[in-house]
C-alpha positions in Angstrom: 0.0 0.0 0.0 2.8 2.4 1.2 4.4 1.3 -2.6 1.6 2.2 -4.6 0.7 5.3 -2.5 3.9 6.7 -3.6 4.1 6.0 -6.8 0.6 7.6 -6.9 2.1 11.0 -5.8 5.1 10.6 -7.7 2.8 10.5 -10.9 0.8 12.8 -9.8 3.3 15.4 -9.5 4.6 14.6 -12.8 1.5 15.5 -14.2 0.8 19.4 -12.8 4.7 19.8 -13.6 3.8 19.3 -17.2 0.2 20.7 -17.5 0.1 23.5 -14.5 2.8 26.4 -14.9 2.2 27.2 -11.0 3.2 24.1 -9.7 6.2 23.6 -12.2 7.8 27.3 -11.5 8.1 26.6 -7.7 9.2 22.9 -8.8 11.9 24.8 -10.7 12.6 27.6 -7.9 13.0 25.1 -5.2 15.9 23.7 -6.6 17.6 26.8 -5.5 16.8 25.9 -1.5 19.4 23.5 -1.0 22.4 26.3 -1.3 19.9 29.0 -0.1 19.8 30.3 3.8 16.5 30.8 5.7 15.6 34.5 6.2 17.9 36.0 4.0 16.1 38.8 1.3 16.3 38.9 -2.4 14.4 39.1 -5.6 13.3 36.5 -8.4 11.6 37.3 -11.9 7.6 36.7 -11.6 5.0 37.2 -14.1 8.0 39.4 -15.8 8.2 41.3 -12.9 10.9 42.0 -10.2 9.2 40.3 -7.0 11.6 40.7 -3.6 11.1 38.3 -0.7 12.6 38.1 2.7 12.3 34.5 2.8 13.0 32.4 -0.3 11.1 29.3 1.1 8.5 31.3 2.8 7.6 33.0 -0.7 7.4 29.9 -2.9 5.3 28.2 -0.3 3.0 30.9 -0.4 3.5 31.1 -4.4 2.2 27.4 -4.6 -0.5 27.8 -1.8 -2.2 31.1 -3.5 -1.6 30.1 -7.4 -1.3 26.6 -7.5 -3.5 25.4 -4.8 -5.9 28.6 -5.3 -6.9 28.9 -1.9 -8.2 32.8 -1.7 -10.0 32.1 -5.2 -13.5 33.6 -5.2 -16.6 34.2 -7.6 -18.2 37.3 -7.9 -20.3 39.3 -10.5 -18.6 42.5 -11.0 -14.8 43.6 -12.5 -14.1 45.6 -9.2 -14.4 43.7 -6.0 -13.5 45.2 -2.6 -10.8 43.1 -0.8 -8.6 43.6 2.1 -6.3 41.8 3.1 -5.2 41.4 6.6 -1.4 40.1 6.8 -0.4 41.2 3.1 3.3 40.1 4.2 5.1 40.8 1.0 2.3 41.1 -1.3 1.8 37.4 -3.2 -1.8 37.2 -2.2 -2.5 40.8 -3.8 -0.4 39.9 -7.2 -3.0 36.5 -7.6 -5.8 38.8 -6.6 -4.8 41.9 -9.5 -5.0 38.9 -11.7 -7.9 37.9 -11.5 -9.7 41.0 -10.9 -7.5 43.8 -12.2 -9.7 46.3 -11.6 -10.6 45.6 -7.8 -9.9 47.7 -4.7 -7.6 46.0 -2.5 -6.7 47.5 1.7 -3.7 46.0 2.7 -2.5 45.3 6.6 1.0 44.2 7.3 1.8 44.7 10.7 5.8 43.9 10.4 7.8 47.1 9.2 10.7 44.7 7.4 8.6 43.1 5.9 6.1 46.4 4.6 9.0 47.7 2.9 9.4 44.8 0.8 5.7 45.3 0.3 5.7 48.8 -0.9 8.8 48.0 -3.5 6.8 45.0 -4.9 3.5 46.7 -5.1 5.2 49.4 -7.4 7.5 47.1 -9.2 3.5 46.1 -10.7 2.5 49.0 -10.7 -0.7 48.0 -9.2 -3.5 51.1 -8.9 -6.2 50.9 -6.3 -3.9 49.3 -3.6 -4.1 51.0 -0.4 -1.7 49.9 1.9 -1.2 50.1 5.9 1.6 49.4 8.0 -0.4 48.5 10.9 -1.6 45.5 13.0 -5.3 44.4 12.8 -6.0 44.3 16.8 -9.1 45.0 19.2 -8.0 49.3 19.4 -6.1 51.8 18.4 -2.8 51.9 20.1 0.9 50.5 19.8 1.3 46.8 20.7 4.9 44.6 21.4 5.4 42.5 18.0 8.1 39.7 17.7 9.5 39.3 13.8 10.7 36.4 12.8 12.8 37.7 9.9 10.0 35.7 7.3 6.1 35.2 7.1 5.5 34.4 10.5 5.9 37.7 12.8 3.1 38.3 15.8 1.7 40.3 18.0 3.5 40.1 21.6 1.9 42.0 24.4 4.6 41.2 26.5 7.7 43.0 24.1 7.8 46.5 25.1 11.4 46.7 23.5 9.8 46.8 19.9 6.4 48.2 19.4 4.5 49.0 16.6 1.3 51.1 15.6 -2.3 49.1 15.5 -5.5 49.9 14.6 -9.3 48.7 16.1 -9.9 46.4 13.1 -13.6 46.8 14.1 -13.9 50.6 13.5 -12.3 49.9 9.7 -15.5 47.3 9.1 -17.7 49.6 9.9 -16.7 52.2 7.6 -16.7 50.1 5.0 -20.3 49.7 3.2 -19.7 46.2 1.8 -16.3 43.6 1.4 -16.4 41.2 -1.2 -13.3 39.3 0.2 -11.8 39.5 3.7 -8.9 37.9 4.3 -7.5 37.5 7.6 -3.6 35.7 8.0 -2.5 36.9 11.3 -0.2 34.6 13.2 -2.6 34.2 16.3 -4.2 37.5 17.1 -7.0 36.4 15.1 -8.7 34.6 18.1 -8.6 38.3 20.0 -9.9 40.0 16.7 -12.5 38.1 14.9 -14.8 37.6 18.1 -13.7 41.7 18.4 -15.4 42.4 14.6 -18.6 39.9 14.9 -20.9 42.2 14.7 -19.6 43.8 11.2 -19.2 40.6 9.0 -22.9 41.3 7.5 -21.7 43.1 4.9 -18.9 40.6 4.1 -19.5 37.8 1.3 -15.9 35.7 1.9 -14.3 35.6 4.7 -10.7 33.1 4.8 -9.4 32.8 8.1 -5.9 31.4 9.1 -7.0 29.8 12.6 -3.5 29.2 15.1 -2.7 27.6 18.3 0.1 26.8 20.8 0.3 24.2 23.0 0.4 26.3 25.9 -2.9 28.7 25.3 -6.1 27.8 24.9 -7.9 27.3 21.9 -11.0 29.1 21.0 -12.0 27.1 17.2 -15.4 27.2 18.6 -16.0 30.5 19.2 -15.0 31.6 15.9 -17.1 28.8 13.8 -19.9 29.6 16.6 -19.7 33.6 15.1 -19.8 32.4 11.5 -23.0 30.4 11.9 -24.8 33.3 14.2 -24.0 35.7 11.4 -25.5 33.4 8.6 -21.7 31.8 7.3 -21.9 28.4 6.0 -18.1 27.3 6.5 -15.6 24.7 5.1 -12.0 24.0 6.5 -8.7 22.6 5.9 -6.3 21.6 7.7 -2.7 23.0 6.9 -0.6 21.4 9.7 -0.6 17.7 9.1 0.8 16.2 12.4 0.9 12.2 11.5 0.9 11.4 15.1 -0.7 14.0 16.9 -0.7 12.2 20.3 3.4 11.2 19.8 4.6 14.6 18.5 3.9 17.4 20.2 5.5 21.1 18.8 7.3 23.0 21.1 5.4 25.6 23.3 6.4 28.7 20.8 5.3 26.6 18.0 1.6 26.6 16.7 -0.2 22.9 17.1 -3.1 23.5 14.9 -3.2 25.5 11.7 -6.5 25.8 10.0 -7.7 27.6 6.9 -11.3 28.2 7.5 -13.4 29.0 4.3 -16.7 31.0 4.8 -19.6 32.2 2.4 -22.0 34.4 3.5 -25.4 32.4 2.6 -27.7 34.8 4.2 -26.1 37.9 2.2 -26.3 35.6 -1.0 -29.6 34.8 -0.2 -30.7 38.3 0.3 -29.0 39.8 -3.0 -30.7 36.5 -5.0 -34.3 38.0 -3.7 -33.9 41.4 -4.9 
């Protein structure tokens, strides 16, 4: 069984390298990691452009995830969406969005100032219009919060680290001045289970929401709550796992180290429902 499961993904990776362009440019990239050092910046040619990354691995995992694997693809009937994006880091996610809808309007929150410079440089090397773009944390209110960087994708919000603080905003006020959101997405290393249950009472207006759920070992989990909001405000939801432990009860991640990753996909049914009756 093991034998034939293997040769089963060996064949199937054969066939996207030859028919999907995603999955066979980060096939090609990769090659690179073996003489490559973690968290050290530079640039590679995408889409013809110049695109700079902090983190070579880190970029062409989230390459494959977001063009490849598609994960923040969405339907809608209209050329000019509203979308923000909550933990742009260097801007992938808003490339894949500009191509599908080049015409959309797109906030942008990166919290980690490193990492917003790399941003701003790839957001004009494609010369992108309608892309608003904050360097500032998502988080409960306005005020300036302890953040630990990690020198990649993974930077957070630390109450505790007065020696490096940066700016952050009440996500909650931003919802509400918003008069509808098409597509929020919300990647933000664990202070989402502090700000969704803060902005529950302004996803009405919000079609797609994608949620990166964490954990550690040492807090508690609050899963429930957040799938508890989506259903009280009308979200029919669908998730996937991205941390595949294969024995969960054998290896356990170090206290720092998240133990449950979760993309959580939800669809605003009782908006759809609505707009269908009108």
């Amino acid at each position: 069984m093991k034998f034939h499961g293997a040769v089963n993904m060996i064949g199937k990776g054969i066939y996207f390298f030859l028919v999907d362009r995603w999955y066979r440019y980060v096939t090609i990239k990769s090659l690179y990691l073996f003489s490559k050092p973690r968290n050290k910046s530079g640039s590679l040619r995408f889409l013809g452009k110049t695109l700079r990354f902090v983190d070579l691995p880190s970029c062409l995992f989230s390459i494959q995830e977001i063009f490849f694997d598609r994960i923040y693809q969405f339907k809608v009937d209209q050329n000019d969406p509203v979308i923000v994006d909550v933990g742009s880091n260097i801007g992938i996610s808003i490339i894949y969005f500009k191509t599908i809808f080049p015409e959309s309007k797109i906030f942008c929150f990166e919290a980690d100032p490193k990492v917003f410079q790399v941003l701003e440089k790839n957001i004009s090397s494609f010369d992108f219009r309608d892309v608003i773009l904050f360097n500032k944390a998502a988080w409960t209110l306005d005020t300036s919060i302890g953040f630990n960087e990690d020198g990649s994708d993974g930077g957070s919000i630390d109450e505790s680290n007065s020696k490096n603080l940066i700016e952050a905003i009440d996500f909650a006020k931003f919802l509400n001045s918003m008069e509808r959101i098409h597509f929020l997405k919300i990647d933000i290393e664990g202070a989402e289970k502090f700000v969704f249950p803060h902005c529950r009472f302004y996803l009405k207006n919000i079609l797609y929401i994608f949620v990166e759920y964490h954990s550690k070992p040492n807090e508690p989990q609050n899963i429930d709550l957040i799938l508890s909001i989506f259903k009280e405000e009308g979200f029919r939801v669908q998730i996937n796992s991205v941390k595949n432990t294969r024995s969960p009860f054998i290896d356990k991640e170090k206290p720092e180290q998240f133990d449950l990753q979760l993309n959580i996909f939800a669809e605003n049914i009782r908006m759809k429902n609505s707009v269908n009756k009108i």
